[in-house]
mmCIF file of the N, C-alpha and C atoms, coordinates in Angstrom:
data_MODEL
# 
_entry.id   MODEL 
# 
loop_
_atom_site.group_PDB 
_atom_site.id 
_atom_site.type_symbol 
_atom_site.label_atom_id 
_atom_site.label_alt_id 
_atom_site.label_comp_id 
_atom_site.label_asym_id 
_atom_site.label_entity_id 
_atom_site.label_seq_id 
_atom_site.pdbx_PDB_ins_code 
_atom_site.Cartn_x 
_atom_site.Cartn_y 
_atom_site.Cartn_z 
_atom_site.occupancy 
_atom_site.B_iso_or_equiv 
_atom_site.pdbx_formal_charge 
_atom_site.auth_seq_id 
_atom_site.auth_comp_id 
_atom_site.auth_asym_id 
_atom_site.auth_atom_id 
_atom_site.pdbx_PDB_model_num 
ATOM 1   N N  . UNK A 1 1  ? 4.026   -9.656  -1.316  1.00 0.00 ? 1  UNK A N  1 
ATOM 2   C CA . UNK A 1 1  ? 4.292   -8.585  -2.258  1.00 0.00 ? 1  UNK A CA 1 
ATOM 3   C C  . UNK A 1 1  ? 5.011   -9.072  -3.515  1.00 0.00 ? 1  UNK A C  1 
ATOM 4   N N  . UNK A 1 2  ? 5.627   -10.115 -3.472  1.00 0.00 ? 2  UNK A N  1 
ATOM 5   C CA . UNK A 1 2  ? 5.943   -10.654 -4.926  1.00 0.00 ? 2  UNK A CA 1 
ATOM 6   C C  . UNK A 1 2  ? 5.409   -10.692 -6.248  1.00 0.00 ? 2  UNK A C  1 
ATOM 7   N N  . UNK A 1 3  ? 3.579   -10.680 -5.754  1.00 0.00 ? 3  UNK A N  1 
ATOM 8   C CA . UNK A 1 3  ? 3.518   -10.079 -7.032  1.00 0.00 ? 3  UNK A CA 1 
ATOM 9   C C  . UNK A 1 3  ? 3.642   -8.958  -7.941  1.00 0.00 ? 3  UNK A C  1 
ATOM 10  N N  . UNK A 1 4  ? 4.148   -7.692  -6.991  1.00 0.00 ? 4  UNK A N  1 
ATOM 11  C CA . UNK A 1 4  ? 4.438   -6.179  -7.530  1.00 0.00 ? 4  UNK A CA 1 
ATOM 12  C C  . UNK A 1 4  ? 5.502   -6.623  -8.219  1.00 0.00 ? 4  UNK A C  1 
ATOM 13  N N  . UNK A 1 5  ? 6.601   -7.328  -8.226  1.00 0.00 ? 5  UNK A N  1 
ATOM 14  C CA . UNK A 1 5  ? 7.625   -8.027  -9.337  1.00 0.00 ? 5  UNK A CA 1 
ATOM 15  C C  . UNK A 1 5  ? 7.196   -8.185  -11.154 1.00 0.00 ? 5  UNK A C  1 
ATOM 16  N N  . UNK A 1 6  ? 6.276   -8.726  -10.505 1.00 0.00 ? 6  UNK A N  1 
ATOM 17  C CA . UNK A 1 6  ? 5.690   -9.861  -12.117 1.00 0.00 ? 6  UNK A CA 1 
ATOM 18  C C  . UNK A 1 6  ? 4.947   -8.825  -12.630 1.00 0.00 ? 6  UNK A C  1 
ATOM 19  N N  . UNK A 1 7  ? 6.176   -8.005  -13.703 1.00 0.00 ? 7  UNK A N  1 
ATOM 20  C CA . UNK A 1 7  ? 5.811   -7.391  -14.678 1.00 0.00 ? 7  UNK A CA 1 
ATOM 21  C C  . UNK A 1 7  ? 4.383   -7.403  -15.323 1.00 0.00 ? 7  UNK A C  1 
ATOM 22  N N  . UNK A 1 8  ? 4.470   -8.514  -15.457 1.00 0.00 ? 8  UNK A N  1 
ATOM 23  C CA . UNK A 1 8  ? 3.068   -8.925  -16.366 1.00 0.00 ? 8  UNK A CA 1 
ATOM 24  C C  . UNK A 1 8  ? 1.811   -8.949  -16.036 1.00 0.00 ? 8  UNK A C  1 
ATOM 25  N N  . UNK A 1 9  ? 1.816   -8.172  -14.589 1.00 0.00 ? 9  UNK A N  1 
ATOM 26  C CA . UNK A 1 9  ? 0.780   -7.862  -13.960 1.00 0.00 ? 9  UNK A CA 1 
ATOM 27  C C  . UNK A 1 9  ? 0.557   -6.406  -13.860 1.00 0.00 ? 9  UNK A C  1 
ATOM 28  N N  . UNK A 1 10 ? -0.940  -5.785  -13.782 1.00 0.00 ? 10 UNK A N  1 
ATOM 29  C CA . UNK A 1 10 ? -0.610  -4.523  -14.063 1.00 0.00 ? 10 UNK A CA 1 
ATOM 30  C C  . UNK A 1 10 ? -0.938  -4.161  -12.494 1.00 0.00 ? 10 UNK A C  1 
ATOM 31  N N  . UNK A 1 11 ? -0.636  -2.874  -12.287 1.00 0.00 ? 11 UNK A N  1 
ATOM 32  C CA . UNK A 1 11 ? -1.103  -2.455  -10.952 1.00 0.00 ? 11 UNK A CA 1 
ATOM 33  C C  . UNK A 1 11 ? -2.246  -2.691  -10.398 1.00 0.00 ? 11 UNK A C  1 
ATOM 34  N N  . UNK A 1 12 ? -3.500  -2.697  -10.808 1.00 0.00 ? 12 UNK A N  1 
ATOM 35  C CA . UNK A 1 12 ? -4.386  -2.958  -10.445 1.00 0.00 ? 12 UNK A CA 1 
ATOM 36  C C  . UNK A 1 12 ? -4.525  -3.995  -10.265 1.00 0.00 ? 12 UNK A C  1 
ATOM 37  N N  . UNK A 1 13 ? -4.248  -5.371  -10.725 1.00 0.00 ? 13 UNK A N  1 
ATOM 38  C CA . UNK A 1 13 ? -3.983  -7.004  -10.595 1.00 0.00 ? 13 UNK A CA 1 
ATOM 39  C C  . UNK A 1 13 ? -3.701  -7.074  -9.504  1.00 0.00 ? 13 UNK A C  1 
ATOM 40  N N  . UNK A 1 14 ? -2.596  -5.920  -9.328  1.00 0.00 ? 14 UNK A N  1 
ATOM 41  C CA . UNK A 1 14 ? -1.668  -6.383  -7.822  1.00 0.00 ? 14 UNK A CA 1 
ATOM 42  C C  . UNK A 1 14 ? -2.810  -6.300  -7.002  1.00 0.00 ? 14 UNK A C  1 
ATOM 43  N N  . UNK A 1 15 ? -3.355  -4.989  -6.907  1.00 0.00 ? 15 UNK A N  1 
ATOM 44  C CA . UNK A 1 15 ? -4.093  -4.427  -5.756  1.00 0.00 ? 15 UNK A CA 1 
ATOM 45  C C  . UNK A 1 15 ? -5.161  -5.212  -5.434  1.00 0.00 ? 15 UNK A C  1 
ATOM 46  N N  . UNK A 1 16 ? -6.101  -5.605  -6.518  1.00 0.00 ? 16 UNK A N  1 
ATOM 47  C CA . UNK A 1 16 ? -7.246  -6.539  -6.495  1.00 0.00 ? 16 UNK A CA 1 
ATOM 48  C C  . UNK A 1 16 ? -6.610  -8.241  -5.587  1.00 0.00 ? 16 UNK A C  1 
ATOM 49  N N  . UNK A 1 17 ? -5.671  -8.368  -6.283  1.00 0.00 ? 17 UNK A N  1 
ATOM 50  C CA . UNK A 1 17 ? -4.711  -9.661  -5.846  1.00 0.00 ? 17 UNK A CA 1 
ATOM 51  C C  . UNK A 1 17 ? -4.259  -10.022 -3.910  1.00 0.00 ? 17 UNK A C  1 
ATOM 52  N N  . UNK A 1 18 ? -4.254  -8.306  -3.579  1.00 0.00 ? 18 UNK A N  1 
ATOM 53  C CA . UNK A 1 18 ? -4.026  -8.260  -2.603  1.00 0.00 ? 18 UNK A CA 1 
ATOM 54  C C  . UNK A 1 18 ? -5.513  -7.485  -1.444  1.00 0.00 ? 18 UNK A C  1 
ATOM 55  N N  . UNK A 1 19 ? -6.435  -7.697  -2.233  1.00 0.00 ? 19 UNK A N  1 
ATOM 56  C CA . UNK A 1 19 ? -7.737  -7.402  -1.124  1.00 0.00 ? 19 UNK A CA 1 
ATOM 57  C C  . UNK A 1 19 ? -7.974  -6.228  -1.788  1.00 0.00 ? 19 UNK A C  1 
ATOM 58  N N  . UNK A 1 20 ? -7.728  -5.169  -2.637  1.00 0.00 ? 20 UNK A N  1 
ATOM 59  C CA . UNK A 1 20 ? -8.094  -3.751  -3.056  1.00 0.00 ? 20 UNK A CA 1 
ATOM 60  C C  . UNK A 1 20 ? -8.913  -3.763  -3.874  1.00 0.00 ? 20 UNK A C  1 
ATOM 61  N N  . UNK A 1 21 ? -10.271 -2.815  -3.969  1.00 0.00 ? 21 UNK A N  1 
ATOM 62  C CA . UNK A 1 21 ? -11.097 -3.049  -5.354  1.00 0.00 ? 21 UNK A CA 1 
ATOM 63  C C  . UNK A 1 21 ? -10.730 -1.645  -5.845  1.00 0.00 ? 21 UNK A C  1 
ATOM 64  N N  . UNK A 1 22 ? -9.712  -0.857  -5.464  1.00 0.00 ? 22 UNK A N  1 
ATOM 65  C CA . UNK A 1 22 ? -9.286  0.925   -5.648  1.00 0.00 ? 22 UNK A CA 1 
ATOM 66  C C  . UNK A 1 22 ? -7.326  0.800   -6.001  1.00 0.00 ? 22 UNK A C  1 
ATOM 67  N N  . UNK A 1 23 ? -7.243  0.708   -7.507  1.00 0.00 ? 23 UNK A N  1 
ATOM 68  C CA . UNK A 1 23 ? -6.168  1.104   -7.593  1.00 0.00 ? 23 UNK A CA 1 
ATOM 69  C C  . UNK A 1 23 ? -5.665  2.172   -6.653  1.00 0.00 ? 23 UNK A C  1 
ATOM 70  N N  . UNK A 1 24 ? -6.278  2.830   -6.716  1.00 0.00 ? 24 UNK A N  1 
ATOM 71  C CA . UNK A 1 24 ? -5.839  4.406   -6.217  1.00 0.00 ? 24 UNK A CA 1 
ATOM 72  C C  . UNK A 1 24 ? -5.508  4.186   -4.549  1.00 0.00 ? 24 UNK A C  1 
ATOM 73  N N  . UNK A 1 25 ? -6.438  3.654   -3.945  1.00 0.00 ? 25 UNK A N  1 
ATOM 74  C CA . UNK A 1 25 ? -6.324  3.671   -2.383  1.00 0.00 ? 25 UNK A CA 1 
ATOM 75  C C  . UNK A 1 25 ? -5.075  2.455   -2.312  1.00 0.00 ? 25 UNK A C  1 
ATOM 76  N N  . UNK A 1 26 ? -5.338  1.430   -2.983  1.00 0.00 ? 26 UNK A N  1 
ATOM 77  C CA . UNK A 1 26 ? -3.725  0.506   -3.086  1.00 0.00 ? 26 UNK A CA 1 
ATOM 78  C C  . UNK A 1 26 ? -2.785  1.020   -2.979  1.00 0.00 ? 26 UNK A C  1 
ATOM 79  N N  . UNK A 1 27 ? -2.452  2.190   -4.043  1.00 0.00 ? 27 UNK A N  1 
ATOM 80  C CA . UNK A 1 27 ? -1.163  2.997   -4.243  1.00 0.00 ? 27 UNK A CA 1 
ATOM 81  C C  . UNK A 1 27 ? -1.056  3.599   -2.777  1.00 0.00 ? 27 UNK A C  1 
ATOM 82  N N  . UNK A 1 28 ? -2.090  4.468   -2.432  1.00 0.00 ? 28 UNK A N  1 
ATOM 83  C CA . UNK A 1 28 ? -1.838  5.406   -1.026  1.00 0.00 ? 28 UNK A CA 1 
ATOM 84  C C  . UNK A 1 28 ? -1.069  4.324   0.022   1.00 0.00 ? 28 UNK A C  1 
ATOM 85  N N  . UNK A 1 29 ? -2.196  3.009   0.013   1.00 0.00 ? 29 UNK A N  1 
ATOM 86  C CA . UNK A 1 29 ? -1.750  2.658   1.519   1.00 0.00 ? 29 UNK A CA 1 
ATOM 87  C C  . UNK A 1 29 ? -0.307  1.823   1.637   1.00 0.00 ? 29 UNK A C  1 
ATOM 88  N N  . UNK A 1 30 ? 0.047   1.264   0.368   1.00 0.00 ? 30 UNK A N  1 
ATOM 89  C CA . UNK A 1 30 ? 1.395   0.650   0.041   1.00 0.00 ? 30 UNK A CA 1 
ATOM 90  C C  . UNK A 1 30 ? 2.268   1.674   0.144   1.00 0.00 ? 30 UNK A C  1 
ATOM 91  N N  . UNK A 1 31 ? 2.549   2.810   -0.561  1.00 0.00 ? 31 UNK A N  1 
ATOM 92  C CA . UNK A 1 31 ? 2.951   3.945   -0.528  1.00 0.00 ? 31 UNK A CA 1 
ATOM 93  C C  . UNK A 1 31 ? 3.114   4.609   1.092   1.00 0.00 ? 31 UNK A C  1 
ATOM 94  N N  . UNK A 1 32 ? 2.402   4.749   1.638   1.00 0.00 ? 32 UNK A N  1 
ATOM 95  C CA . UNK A 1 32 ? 2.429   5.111   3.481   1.00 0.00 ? 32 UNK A CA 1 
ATOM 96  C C  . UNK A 1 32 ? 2.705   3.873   4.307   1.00 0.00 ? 32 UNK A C  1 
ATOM 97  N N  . UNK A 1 33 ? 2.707   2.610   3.911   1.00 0.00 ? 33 UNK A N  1 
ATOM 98  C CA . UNK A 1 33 ? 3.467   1.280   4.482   1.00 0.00 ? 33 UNK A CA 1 
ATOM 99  C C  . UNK A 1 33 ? 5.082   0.765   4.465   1.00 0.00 ? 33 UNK A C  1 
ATOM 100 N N  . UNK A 1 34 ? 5.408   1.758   3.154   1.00 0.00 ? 34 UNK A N  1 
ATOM 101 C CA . UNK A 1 34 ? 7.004   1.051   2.197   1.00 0.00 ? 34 UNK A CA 1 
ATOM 102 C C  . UNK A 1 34 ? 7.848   2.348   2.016   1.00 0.00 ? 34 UNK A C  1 
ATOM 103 N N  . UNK A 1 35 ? 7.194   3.370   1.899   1.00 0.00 ? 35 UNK A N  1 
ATOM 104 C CA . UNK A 1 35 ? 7.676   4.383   1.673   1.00 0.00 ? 35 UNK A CA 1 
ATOM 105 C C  . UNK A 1 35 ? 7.757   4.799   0.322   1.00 0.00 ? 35 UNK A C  1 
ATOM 106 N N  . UNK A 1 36 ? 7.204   3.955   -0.414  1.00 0.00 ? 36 UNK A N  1 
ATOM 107 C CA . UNK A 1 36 ? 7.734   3.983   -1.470  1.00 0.00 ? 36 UNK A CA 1 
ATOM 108 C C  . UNK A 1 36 ? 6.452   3.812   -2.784  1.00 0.00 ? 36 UNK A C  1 
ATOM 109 N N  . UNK A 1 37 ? 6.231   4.162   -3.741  1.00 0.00 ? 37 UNK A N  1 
ATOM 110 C CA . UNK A 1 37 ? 5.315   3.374   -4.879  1.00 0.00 ? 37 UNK A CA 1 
ATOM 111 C C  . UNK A 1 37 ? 5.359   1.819   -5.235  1.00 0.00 ? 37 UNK A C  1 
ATOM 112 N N  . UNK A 1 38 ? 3.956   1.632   -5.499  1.00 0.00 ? 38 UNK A N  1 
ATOM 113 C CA . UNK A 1 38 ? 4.193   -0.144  -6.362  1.00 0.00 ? 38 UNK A CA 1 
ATOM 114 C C  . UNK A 1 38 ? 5.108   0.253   -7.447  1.00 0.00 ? 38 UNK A C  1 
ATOM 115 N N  . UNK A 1 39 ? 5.123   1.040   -8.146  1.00 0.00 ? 39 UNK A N  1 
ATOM 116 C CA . UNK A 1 39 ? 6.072   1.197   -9.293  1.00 0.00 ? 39 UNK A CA 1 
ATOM 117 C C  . UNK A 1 39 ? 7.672   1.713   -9.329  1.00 0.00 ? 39 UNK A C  1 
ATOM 118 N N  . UNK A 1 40 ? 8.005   2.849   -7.805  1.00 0.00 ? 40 UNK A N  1 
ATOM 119 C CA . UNK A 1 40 ? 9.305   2.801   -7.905  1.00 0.00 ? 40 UNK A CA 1 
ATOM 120 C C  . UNK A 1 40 ? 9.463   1.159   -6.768  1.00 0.00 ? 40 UNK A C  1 
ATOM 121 N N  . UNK A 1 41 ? 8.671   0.358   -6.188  1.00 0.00 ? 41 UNK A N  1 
ATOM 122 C CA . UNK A 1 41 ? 9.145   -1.085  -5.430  1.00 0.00 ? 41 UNK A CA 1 
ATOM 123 C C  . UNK A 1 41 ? 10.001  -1.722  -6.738  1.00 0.00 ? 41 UNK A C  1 
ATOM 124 N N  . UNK A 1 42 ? 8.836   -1.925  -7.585  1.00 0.00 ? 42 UNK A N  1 
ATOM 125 C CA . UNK A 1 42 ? 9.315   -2.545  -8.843  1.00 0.00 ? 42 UNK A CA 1 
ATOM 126 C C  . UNK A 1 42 ? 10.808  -2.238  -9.511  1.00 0.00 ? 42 UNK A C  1 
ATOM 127 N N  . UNK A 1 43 ? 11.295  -0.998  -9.773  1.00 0.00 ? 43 UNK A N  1 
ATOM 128 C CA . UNK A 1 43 ? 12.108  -0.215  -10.162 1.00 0.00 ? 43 UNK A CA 1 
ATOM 129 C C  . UNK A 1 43 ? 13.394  -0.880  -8.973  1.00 0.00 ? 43 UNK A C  1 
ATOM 130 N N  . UNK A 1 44 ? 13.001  -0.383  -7.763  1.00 0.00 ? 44 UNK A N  1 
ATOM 131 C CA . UNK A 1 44 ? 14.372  -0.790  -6.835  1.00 0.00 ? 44 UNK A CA 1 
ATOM 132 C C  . UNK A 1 44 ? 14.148  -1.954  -6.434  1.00 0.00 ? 44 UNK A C  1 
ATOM 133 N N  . UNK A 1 45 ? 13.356  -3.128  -7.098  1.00 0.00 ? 45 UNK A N  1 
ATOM 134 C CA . UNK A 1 45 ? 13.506  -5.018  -6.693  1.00 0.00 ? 45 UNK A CA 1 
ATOM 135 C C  . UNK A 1 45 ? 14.376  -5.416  -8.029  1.00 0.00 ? 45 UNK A C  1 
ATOM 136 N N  . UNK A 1 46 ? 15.215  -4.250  -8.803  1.00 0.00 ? 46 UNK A N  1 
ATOM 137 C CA . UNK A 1 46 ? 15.878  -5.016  -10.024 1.00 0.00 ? 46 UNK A CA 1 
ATOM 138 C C  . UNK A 1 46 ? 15.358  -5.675  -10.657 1.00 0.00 ? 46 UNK A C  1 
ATOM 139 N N  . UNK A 1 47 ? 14.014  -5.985  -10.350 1.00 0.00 ? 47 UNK A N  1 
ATOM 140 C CA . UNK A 1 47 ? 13.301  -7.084  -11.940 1.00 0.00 ? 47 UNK A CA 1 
ATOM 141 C C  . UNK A 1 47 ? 13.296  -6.015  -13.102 1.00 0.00 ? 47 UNK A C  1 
ATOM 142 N N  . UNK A 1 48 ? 13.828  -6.755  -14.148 1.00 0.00 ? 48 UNK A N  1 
ATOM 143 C CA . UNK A 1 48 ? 14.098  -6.176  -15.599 1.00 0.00 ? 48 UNK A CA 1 
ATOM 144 C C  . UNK A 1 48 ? 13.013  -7.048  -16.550 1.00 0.00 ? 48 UNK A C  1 
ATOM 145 N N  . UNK A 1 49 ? 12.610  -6.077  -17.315 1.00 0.00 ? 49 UNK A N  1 
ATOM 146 C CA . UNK A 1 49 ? 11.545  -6.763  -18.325 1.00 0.00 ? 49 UNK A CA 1 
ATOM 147 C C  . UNK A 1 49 ? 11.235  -8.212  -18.992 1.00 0.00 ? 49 UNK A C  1 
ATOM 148 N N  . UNK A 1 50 ? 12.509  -8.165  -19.541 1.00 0.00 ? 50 UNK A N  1 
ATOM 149 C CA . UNK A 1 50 ? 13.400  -9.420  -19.660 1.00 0.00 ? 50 UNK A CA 1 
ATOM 150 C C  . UNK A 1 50 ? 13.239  -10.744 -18.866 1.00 0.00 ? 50 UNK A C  1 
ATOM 151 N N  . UNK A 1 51 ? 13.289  -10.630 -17.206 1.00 0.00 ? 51 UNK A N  1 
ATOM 152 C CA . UNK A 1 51 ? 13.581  -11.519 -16.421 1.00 0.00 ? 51 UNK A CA 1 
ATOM 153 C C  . UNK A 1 51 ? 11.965  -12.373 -16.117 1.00 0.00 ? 51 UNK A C  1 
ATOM 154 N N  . UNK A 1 52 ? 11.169  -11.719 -16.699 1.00 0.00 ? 52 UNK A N  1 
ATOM 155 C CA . UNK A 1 52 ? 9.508   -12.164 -17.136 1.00 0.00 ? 52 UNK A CA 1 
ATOM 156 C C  . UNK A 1 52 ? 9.167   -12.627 -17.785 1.00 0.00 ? 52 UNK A C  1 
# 
């Protein structure tokens, strides 16, 4: 999951990156795995824009 960090990747990068050809179904099944969004993960792993 490190790459949900690297800003400079967009969501869909991640998902494709990680076996997904469906942003959308990425979000669901990460989301029902973490509890959480790829985007609030990002938010509560403290990576700041900056640190990219």
């Amino acid at each position: 999951m490190s790459e949900t960090k690297d800003r400079n990747l967009s969501l869909l990068d991640v998902g494709m990156a990680c076996g997904f050809s469906d942003q959308s179904h990425f979000t669901r099944v990460f989301s029902k795995l973490l509890g959480t969004s790829p985007g609030g993960f990002r938010r509560m792993s403290g990576v700041r824009e900056t640190d990219v």
